[in-house]
Structures are given as structure tokens and as C-alpha cells.
VOPAGU-2260 file (C-alpha; in pm, 1 decimal, decimal comma):
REM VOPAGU-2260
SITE   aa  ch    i         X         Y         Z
SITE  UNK   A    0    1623,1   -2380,8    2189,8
SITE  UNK   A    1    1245,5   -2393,8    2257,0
SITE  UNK   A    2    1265,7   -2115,4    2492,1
SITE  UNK   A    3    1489,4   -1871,5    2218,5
SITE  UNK   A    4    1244,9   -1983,7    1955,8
SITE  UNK   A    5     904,7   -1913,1    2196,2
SITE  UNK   A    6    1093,6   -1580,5    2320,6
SITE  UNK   A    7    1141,4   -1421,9    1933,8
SITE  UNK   A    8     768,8   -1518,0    1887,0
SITE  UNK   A    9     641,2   -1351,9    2188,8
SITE  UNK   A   10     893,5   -1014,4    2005,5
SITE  UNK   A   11     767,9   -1058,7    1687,2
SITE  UNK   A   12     378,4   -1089,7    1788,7
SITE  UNK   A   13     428,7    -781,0    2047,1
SITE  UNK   A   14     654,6    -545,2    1734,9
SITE  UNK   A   15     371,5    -653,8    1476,4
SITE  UNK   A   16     105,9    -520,4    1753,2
SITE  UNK   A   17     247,5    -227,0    1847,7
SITE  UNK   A   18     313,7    -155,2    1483,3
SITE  UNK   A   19     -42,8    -231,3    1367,9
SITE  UNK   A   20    -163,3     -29,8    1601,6
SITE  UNK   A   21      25,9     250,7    1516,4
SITE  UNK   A   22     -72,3     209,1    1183,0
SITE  UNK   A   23    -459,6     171,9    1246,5
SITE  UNK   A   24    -458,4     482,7    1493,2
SITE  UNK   A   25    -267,2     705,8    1276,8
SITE  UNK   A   26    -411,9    1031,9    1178,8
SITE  UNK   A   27    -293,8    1112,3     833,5
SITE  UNK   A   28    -424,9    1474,0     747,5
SITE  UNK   A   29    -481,1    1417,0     366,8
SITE  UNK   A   30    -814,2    1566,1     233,2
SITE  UNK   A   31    -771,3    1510,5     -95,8
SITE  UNK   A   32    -664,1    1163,5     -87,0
SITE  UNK   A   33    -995,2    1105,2     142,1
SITE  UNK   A   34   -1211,0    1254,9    -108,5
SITE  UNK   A   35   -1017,9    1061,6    -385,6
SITE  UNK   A   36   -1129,0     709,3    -146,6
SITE  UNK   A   37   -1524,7     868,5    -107,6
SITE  UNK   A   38   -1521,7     933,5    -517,9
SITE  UNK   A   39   -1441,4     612,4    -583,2
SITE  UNK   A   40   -1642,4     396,6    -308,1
SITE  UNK   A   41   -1934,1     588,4    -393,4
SITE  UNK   A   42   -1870,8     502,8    -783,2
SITE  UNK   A   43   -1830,7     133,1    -741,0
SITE  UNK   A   44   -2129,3     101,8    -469,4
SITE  UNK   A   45   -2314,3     199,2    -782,7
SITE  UNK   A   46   -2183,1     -51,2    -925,9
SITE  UNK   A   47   -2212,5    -340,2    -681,9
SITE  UNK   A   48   -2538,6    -199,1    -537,2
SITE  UNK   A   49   -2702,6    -547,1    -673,5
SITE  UNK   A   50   -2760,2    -789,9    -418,6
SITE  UNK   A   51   -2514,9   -1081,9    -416,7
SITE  UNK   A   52   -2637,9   -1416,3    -523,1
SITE  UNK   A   53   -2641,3   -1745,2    -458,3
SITE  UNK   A   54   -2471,0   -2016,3    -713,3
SITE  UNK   A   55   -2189,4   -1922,8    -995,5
SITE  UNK   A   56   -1872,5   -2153,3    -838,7
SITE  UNK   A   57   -1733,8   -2150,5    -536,1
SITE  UNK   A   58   -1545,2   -1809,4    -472,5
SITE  UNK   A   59   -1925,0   -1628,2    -591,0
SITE  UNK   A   60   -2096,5   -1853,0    -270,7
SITE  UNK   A   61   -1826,2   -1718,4     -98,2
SITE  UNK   A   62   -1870,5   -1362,1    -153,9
SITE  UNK   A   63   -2265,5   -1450,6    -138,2
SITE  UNK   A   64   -2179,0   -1562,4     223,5
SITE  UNK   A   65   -1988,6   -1304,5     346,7
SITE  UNK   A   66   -2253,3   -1041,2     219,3
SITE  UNK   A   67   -2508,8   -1182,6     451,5
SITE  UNK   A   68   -2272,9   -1098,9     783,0
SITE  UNK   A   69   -2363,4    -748,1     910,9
SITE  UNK   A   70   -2115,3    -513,2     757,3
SITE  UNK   A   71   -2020,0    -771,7     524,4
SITE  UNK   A   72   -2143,5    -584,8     176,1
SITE  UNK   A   73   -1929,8    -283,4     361,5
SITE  UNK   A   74   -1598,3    -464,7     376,3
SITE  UNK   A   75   -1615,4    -624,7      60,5
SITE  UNK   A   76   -1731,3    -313,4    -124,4
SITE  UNK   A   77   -1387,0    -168,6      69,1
SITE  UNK   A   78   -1171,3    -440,5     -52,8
SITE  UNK   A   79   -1291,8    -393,4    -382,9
SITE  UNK   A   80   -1271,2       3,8    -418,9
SITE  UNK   A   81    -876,4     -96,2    -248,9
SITE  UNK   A   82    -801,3    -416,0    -488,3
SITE  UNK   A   83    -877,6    -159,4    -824,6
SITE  UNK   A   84    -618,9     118,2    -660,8
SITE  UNK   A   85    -376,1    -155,5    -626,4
SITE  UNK   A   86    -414,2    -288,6    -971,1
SITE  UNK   A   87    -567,8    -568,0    -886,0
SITE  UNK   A   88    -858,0    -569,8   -1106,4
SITE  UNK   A   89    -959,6    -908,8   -1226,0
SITE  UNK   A   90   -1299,3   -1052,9   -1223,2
SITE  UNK   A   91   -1296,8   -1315,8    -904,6
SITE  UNK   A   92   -1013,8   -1077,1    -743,7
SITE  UNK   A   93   -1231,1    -973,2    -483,0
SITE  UNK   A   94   -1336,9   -1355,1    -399,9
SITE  UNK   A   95   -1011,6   -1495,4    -368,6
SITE  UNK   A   96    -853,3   -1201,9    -177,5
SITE  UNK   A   97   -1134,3   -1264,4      47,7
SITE  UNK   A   98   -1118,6   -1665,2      52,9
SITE  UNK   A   99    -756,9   -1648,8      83,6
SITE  UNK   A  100    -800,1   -1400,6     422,6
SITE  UNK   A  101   -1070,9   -1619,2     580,5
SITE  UNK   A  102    -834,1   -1893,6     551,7
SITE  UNK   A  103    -558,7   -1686,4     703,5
SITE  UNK   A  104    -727,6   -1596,3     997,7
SITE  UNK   A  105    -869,5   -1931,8    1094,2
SITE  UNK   A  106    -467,5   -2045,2     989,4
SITE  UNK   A  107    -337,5   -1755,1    1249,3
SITE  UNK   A  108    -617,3   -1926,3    1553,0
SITE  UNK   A  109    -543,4   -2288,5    1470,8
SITE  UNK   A  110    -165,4   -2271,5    1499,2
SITE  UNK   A  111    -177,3   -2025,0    1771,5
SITE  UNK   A  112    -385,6   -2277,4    1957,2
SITE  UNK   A  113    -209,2   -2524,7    1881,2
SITE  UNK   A  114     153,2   -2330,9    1991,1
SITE  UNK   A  115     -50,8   -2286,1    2305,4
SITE  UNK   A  116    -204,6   -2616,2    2395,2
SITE  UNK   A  117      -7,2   -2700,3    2718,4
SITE  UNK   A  118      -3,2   -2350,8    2867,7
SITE  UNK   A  119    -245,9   -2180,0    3111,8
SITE  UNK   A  120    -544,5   -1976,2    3052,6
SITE  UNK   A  121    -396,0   -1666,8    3042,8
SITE  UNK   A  122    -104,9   -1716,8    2825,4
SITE  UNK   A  123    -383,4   -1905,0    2582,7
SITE  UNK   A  124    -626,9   -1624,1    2574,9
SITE  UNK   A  125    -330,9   -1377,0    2500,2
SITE  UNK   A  126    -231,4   -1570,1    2231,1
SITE  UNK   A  127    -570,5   -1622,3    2082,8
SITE  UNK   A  128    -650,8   -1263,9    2101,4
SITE  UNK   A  129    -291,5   -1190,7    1945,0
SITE  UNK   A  130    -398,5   -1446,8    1649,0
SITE  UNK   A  131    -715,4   -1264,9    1590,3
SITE  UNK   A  132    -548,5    -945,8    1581,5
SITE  UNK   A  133    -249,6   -1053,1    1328,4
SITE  UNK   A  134    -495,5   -1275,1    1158,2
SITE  UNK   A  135    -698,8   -1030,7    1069,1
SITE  UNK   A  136    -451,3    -686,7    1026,5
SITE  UNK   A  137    -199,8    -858,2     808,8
SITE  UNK   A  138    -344,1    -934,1     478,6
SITE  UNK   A  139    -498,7    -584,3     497,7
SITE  UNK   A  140    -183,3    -388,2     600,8
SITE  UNK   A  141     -38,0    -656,4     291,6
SITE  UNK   A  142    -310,6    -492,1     101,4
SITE  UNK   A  143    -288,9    -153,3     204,9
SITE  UNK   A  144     129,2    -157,5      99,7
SITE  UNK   A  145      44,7    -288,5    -268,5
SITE  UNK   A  146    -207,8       1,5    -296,0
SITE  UNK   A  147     113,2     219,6    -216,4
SITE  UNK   A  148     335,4      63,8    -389,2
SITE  UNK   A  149     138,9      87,6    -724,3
SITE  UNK   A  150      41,4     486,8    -630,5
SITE  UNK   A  151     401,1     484,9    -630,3
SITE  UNK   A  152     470,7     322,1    -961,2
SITE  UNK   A  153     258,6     531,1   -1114,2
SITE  UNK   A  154     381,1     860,2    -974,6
SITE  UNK   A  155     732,3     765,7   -1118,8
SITE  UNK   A  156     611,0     689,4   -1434,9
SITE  UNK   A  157     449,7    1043,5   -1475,4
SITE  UNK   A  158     736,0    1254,2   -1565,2
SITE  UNK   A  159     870,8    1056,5   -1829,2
SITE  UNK   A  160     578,6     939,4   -1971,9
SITE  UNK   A  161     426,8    1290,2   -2003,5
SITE  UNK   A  162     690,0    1412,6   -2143,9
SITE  UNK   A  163     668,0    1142,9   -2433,6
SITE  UNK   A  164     305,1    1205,1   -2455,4
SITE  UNK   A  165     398,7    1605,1   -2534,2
SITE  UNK   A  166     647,4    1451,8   -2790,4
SITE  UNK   A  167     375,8    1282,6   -2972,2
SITE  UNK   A  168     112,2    1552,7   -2949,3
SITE  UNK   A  169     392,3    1764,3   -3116,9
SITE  UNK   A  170     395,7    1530,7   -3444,3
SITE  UNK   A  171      26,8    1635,2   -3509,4
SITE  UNK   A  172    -111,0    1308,9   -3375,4
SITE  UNK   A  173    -447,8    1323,9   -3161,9
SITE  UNK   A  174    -474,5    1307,8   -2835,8
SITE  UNK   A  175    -636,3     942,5   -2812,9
SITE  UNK   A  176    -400,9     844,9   -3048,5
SITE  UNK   A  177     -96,4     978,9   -2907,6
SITE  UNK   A  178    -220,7     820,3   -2592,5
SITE  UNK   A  179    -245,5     480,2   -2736,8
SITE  UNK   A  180     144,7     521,0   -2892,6
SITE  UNK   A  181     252,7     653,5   -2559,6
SITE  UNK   A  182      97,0     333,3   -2366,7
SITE  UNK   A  183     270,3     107,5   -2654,7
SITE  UNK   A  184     637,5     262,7   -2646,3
SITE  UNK   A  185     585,1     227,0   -2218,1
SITE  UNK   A  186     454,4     -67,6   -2168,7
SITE  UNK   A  187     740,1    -256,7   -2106,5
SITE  UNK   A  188     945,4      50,2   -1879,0
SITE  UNK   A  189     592,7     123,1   -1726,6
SITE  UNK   A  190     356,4    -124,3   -1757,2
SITE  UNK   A  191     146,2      14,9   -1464,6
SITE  UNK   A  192      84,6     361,7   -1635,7
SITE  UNK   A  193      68,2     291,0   -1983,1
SITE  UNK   A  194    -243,7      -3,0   -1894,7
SITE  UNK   A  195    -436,5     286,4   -1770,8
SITE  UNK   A  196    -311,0     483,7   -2023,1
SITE  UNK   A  197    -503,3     212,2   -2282,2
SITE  UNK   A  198    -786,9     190,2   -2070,0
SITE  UNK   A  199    -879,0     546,7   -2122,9
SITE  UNK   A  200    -839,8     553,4   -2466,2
SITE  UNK   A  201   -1025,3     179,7   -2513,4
SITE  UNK   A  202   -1365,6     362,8   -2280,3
SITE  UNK   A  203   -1307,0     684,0   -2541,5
SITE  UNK   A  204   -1336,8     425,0   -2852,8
SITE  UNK   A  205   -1649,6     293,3   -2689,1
SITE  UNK   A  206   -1833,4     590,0   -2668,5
SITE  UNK   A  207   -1801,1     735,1   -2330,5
SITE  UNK   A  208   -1682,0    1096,2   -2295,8
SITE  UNK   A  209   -1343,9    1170,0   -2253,6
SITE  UNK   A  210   -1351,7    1402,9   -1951,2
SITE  UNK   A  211   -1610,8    1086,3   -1784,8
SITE  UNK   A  212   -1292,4     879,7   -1841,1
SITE  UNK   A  213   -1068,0    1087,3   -1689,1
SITE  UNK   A  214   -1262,0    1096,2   -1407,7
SITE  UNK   A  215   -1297,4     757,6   -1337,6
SITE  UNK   A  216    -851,6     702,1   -1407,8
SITE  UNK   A  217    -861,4     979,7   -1101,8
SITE  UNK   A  218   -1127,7     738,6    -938,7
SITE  UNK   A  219    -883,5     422,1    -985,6
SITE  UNK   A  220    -577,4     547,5    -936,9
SITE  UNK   A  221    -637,6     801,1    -621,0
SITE  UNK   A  222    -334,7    1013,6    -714,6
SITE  UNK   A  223    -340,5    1448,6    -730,7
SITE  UNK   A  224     -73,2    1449,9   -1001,0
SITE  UNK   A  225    -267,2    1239,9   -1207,2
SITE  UNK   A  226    -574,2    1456,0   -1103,9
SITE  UNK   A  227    -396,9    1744,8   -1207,8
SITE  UNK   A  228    -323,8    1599,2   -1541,9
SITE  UNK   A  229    -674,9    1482,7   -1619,2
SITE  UNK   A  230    -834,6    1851,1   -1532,3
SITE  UNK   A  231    -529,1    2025,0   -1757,2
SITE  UNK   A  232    -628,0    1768,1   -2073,7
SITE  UNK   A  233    -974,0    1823,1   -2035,4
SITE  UNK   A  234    -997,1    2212,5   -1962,0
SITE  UNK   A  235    -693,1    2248,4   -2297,7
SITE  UNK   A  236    -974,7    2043,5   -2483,1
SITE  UNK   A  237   -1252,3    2255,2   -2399,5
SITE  UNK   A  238   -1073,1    2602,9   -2490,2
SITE  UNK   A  239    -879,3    2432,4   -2746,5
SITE  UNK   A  240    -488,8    2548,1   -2646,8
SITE  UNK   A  241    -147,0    2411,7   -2706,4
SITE  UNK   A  242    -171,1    2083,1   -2451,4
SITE  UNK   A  243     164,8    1981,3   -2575,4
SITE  UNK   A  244     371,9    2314,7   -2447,0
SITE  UNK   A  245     164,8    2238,5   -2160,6
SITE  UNK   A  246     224,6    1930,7   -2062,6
SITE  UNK   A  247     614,3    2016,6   -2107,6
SITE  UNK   A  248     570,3    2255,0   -1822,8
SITE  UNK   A  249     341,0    2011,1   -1617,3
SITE  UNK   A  250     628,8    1752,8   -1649,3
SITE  UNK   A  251     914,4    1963,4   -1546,2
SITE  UNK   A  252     673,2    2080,1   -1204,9
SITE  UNK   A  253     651,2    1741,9   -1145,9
SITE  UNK   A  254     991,7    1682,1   -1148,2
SITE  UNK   A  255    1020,6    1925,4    -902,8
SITE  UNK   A  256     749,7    1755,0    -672,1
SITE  UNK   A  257     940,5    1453,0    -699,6
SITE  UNK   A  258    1255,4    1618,9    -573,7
SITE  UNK   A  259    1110,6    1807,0    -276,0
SITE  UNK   A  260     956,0    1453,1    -161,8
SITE  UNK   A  261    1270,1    1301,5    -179,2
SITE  UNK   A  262    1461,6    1563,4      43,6
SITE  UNK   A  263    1151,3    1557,0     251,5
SITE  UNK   A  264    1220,1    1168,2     306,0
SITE  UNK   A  265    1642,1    1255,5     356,6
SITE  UNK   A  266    1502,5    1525,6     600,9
SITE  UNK   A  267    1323,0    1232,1     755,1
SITE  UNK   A  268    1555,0     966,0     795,3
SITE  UNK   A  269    1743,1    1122,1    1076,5
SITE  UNK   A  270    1466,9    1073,2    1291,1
SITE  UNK   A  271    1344,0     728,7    1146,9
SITE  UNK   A  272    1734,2     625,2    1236,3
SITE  UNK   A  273    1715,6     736,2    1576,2
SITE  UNK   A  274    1505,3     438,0    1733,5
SITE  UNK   A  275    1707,8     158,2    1607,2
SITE  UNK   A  276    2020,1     316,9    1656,3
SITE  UNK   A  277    1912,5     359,8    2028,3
SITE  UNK   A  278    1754,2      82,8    2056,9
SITE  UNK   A  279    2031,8    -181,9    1844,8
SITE  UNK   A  280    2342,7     -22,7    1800,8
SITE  UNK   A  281    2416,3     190,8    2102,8
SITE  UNK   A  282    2353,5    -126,4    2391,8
SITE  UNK   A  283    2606,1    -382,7    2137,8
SITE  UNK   A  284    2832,2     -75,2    2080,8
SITE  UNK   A  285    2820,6      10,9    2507,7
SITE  UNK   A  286    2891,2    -395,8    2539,2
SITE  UNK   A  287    3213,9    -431,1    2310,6
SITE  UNK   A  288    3364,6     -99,5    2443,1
SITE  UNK   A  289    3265,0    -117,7    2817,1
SITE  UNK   A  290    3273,9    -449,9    2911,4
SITE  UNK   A  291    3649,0    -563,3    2833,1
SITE  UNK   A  292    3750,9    -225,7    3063,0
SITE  UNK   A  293    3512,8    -317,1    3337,2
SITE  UNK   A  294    3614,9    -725,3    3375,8
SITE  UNK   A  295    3993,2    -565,2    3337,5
SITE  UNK   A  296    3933,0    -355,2    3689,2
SITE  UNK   A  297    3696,4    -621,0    3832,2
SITE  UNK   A  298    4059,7    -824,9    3793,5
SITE  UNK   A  299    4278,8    -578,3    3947,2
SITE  UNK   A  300    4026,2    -516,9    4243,4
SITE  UNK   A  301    4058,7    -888,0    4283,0
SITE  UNK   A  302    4423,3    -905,2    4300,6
SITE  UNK   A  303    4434,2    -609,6    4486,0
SITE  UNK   A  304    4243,5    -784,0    4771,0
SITE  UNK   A  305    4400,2   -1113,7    4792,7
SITE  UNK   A  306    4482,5   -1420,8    4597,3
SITE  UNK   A  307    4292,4   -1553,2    4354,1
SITE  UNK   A  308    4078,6   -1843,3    4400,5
């Protein structure tokens, strides 16, 4: 049992290795999405371009300490700019993600160490550097999927939502207005869009210029369609034409985006298949079918040369 249970950690730690790796050397052509990332670092290191201090609880001496490592300020600038696009956006956020991945990667050494103890050099240092790997990858490949999964959310929500807003705009309503009963009638079918939804209109109420607060949803979120729809509210303020007519027509386009993605991903799964199938199902499928024929002529061979012992 402690050999089964040591062999499917050795396969777990080498699949979570090879798939981090794939994942950190991936080259994803998407310009707009980088630019989208550079926007919004370079907007919050204006923001955080304050030196960190000392004092204010525990989680603040934290981020204090990490500042003062060499690339330090970089990462947690990163992991802020990463924590807003996942939604992630209150104040000691950025301190406790970064308390709570400390811990895991002294957690990942220490029982890796420990797993370790009685074995030989070599099998500890491959486990140690296998703990600093995971240790460290996990928490921001956990990180990078709820940044995903919230682009996502928010991507869904669009069509409907826009069309609403064009229902609203129709009634004569304004457009902060409108926006503000849009975010209330979605909030509990799309709570992720209709909170930034209320966050632009709450900065508009405070004074700051509309098309500033567009930019900085685009800045948050990191999405094109949402990009798209920022520029076409702006622009149809500034020359003063129909926005509701055209945000019908934006909606139904990106109904049509949403469709073509989804028979991109059908057009993909045929491939994505392949390597499990190969790799699962064909060797247990070769095993039930072959292997009752072949111990059926290993038994006739056997009879066939003499008696059976």
C-alpha cells in the first residue's frame, strides 16, 4: 500500500510538472489582451508607486516585508493588477493572497521533506526541487484560472445584459441611470457584471468623466468585448446618436462571437480527446479484448504439447 500510494505521488508530482510547464512556456499570440495587462499594471503602479511601510497589523508588515526582497514590489504589484481582474478586490486582498502563498510553499518543502526523510540524496533533492516548483506554481496557476473564470463570467453576461441596457435606454432613461437599473435587475443572474456595472456609474456620480471610467472597467476587466462596448458608449456620446439601436446590433454580434467560440472549442475537442483516449482507453480496451484470446491459445499450445502440470 505504501508503494501504490508513493507511486501515484511520484504521477501526480511528474503530470502537475509537465503541465506547469506547459503552461509557463506557452506562447499565446494575444496582443490585445497584452496591452489590456500593460494598461492596467502601468495604472495601478501609479497607484502603489508609494513605498510600503512599516506597522498597520500584521498582513501590512507582511507586504512591507516582501517589498524589501529584490523583485518583491514587482510581484506584488503583479498579484495585485491579477487579484482586481479576478474580482478580487478587497482592501488586505493582496496581503492575505500573499501570506496564504508563503505559507503554502514552506507547507509544499516541509511535508515534502518530511515524505522524504529516510531516502537518499537524490530522491530528496528531487523532491525538494519538485516542492519548490509546485509550491510556488500552484496558487498562481489557482490564480491565473479565477482570472479566467471571471473574464468568462463576464463575457456571458454581455449579451443579455446589453440587450436590457438597450431596453432601458429605449424608455427615455439616461445612460447612468439606465446603467444603475440594469446592474439592479442583474445582480442576482449576474452579479459579476452588474458590480462593475455600479462601479461605473458610482465614479460618474463622483465626478470623474465618464469616458475616464470606461477606461479604467477596460483596465479591470481585460476583456475586447467589453472594450468594444466602452469605445461605442463613449464615441455615441460624443456625436450624440441612437446608442440604444446600437447596442441592439452590438448584442446580436456578440452573440455571434459567442457561437463561433463555441464551435471553435467542438472543433477542438477532437484533438484534446485524442491523448487520453490513447493514453487510458485504448491499453484497458487492448487488455479486456486481447488478453482472454491470448491465455485461450497459450492453453491449447499447452495441451497441444503434453499434459498439463
Amino acid at each position: 500500500m505504501l508503494i501504490l500510494i508513493l507511486f501515484v505521488l511520484v504521477f501526480a508530482i511528474l503530470a502537475a510538472l509537465i503541465w506547469s510547464g506547459f503552461e509557463l512556456f506557452r506562447n499565446t499570440e494575444a496582443p490585445l489582451s497584452e496591452r489590456l495587462e500593460q494598461l492596467q499594471a502601468h495604472a495601478i503602479a501609479r497607484v502603489t508607486q508609494t513605498s510600503r511601510r512599516r506597522g498597520g497589523g500584521i498582513l501590512n508588515n507582511v507586504l512591507y516585508l516582501i517589498s524589501l526582497v529584490p523583485g518583491g514590489e514587482d510581484w506584488l504589484r503583479d498579484t495585485e493588477r491579477e487579484l482586481a481582474q479576478a474580482g478580487v478586490r478587497q482592501r488586505q486582498a493582496l496581503a492575505t493572497y500573499a501570506l496564504f502563498q508563503i505559507l503554502f510553499f514552506l507547507a509544499a518543502i516541509g511535508g515534502m521533506m518530511y515524505i522524504q526523510r529516510d531516502n537518499n540524496l537524490a530522491p530528496k533533492f528531487a523532491g525538494f526541487i519538485s516542492a519548490v516548483l509546485l509550491g510556488w506554481l500552484i496558487p498562481q496557476q489557482v490564480l491565473h484560472r479565477m482570472v479566467r473564470r471571471y473574464r468568462q463570467k463576464l463575457q456571458d453576461a454581455l449579451p443579455d445584459t446589453i440587450d436590457l441596457l438597450g431596453i432601458v435606454l429605449g424608455t427615455g432613461l439616461a445612460l447612468d441611470q439606465a446603467m444603475l437599473r440594469v446592474s439592479e435587475e442583474m445582480e442576482f443572474i449576474y452579479p459579476e457584471l452588474a458590480a462593475e456595472f455600479s462601479t461605473v456609474v458610482m465614479q460618474v456620480k463622483a465626478g470623474q468623466e465618464r469616458a475616464k471610467a470606461f477606461q479604467q472597467l477596460v483596465r479591470r476587466t481585460g476583456i475586447e468585448d467589453i472594450k468594444s462596448l466602452s469605445a461605442m458608449i463613449v464615441q455615441s456620446e460624443r456625436f450624440g446618436t441612437s446608442l440604444s439601436q446600437a447596442l441592439k446590433v452590438y448584442a446580436d454580434s456578440l452573440r455571434t462571437r459567442r457561437r463561433l467560440r463555441a464551435e471553435a472549442a467542438i472543433g477542438k475537442a477532437g484533438i484534446k480527446m485524442l491523448f487520453p483516449i490513447v493514453l487510458f482507453i485504448l491499453p484497458a480496451l487492448f487488455v479486456v479484448t486481447l488478453v482472454p484470446g491470448l491465455l485461450s491459445v497459450l492453453h491449447d499450445l499447452r495441451q497441444g504439447l503434453g499434459p498439463p502440470r
